[in-house]
C-alpha positions in Angstrom: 80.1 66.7 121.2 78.5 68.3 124.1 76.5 71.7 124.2 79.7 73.6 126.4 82.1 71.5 124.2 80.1 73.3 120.9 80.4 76.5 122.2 84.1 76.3 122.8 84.8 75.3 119.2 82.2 78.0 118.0 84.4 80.5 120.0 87.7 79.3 118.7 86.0 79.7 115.2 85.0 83.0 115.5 88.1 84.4 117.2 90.6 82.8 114.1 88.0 84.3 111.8 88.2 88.1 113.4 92.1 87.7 113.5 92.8 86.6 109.9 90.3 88.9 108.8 91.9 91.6 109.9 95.7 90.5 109.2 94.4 89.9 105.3 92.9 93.4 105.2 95.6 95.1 106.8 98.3 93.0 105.2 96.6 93.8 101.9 96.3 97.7 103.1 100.0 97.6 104.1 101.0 100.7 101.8 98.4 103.5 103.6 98.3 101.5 106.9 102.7 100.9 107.6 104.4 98.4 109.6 103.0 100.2 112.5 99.4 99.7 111.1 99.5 96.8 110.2 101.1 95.3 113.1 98.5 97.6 115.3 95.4 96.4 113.5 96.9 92.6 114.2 97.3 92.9 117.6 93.9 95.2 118.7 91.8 92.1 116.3 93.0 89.4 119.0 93.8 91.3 121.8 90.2 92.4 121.7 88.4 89.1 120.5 90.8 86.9 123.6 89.1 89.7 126.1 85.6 88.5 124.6 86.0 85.0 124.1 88.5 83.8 126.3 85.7 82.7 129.4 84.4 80.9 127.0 87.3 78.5 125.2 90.1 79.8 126.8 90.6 81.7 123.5 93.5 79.8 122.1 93.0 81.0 118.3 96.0 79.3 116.9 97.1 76.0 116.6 100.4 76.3 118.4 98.9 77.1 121.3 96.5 74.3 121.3 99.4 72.0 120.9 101.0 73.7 124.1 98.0 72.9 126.1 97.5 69.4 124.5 101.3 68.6 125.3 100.5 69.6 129.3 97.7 68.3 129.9 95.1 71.3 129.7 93.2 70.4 126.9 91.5 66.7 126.0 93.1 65.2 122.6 89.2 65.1 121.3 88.9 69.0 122.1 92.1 69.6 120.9 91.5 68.2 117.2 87.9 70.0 117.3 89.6 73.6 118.0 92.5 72.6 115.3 89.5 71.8 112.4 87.7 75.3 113.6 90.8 77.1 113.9 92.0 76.4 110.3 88.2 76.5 109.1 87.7 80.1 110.6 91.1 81.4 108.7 90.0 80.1 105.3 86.8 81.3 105.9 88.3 85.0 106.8 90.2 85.0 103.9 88.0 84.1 100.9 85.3 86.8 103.2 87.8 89.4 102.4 88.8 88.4 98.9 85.4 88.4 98.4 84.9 92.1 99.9 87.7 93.3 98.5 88.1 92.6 94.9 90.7 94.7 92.4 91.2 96.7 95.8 94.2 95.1 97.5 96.8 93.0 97.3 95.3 90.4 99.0 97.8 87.7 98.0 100.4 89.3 100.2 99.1 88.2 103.3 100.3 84.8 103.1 103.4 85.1 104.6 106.4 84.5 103.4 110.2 85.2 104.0 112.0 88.2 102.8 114.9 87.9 100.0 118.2 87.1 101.6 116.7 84.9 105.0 117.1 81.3 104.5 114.6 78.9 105.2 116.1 78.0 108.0 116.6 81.5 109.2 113.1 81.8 108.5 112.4 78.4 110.8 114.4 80.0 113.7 112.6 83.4 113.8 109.1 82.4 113.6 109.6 79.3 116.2 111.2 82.2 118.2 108.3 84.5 117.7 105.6 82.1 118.6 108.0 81.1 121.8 107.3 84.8 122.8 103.6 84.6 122.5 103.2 81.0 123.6 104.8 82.2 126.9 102.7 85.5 127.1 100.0 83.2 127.1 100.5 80.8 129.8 102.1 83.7 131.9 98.6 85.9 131.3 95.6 83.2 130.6 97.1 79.7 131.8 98.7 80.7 135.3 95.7 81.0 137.6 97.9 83.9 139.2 98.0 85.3 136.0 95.8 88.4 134.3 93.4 86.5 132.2 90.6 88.7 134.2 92.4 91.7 133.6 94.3 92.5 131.0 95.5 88.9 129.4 94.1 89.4 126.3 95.8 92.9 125.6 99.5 91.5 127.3 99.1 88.8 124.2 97.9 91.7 121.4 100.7 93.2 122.2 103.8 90.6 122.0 102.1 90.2 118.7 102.1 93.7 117.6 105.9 93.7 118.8 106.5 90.5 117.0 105.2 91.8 113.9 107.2 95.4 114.3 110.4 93.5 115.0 109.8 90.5 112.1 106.9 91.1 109.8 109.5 92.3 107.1 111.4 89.2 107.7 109.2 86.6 107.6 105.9 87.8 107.7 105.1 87.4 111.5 102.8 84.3 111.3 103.4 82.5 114.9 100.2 80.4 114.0 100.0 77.8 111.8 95.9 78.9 111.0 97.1 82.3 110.6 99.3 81.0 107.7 97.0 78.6 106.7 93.9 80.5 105.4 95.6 82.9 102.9 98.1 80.7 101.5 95.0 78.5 100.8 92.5 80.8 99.2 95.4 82.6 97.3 97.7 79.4 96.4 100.6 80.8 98.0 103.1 78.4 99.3 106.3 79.8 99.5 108.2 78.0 101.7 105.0 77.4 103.6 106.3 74.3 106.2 108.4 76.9 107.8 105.2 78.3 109.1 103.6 75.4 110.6 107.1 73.5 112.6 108.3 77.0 113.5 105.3 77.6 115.2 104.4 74.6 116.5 108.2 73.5 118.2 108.3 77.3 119.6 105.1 77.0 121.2 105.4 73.8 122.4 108.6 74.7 123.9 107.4 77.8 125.9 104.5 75.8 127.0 106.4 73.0 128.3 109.0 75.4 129.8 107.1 77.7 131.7 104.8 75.0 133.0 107.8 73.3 134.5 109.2 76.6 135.8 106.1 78.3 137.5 103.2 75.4 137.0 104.0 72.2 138.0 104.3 72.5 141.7 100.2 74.3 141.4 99.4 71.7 139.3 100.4 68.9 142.1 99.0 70.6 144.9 95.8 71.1 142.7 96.0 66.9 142.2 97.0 65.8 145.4 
């Protein structure tokens, strides 16, 4: 792997270990912090970390978008797998960090998401592929589009849909939209309730927006850009 290439996946590593950190403390915190909280803390973590790291790897920071990237041609297969591995190693890391912190203190366990009593599965499926459709667009609109914000304000336009994802669905199905996201704490704190939903949801969602939106506003750039 070559020194830039290294420094990509270190930033991808870093950025999924700031987010899950802070969605298993505030998850676990959920009772003092509210929906609001919670869903504040969420988006500020990556909003905030996308702003810092996102010159340097594009700050993907969740597998679905990766996938988007990988499916139009943004990101090399080789890069792609690199950025999966540190993107699922940074949110196990993140999580068994805070279990770690916070013993007896908070009820850790409930950040692995999970759907609420009465939502099917497939409910569940629908919603979160529907979330992550949101975000998946908000990025390419923000950070992919060269006539987007990424300079700007990118990395707040995506810590928000995320705060609003979680306000409008966190009670529902927890809000994942990222397969690393759901990864980590169901991991450290065997939690696997109905955990597939949270990695096809995710994944067809974002692949969807990516593929869409690059049709829609990309395609013709991306030919004048080859031609």
């Amino acid at each position: 792997m070559e020194n830039d290439d290294a420094r990509k996946v270190v930033a991808e590593f870093i950025g999924v270990f700031t987010f899950v950190f802070a969605v298993v403390a505030s998850v676990g915190l959920g009772e003092s912090l509210g929906l609001l909280g919670v869903a504040l803390a969420q988006g500020l973590a990556i909003g905030t970390m996308i702003s810092s790291l996102g010159r340097i790897s594009g700050a993907h920071f969740n597998p679905a978008v990766t996938l988007g990237a990988l499916v139009t041609r943004r990101i090399e297969p080789a890069i792609a797998v690199a950025y999966w591995i540190a993107q699922l190693a940074g949110a196990v890391a993140a999580a068994l960090v805070v279990k770690w912190l916070y013993p007896g203190f908070l009820e850790l366990g409930s950040s692995a998401p999970r759907t609420s009593a009465g939502t099917s599965a497939f409910e569940g499926l629908v919603l979160e592929g529907i979330l992550t459709f949101f975000l998946v667009w908000v990025v390419f609109a923000t950070a992919v589009d060269p006539k987007g914000t990424f300079g700007a304000i990118a990395g707040y336009g995506i810590g928000l849909i995320i705060a609003v994802d979680i306000l409008i669905a966190g009670p529902i199905t927890g809000a994942s939209m990222n397969p690393a996201r759901a990864f980590g704490p169901q991991l450290v704190f065997s939690e696997w309730p109905d955990a597939w939903i949270y990695y096809v949801g995710p994944l067809i969602g974002g692949v969807l927006a990516a593929v869409l939106y690059t049709q829609l506003y990309l395609a013709r750039d991306d030919a004048a850009a080859t031609s």
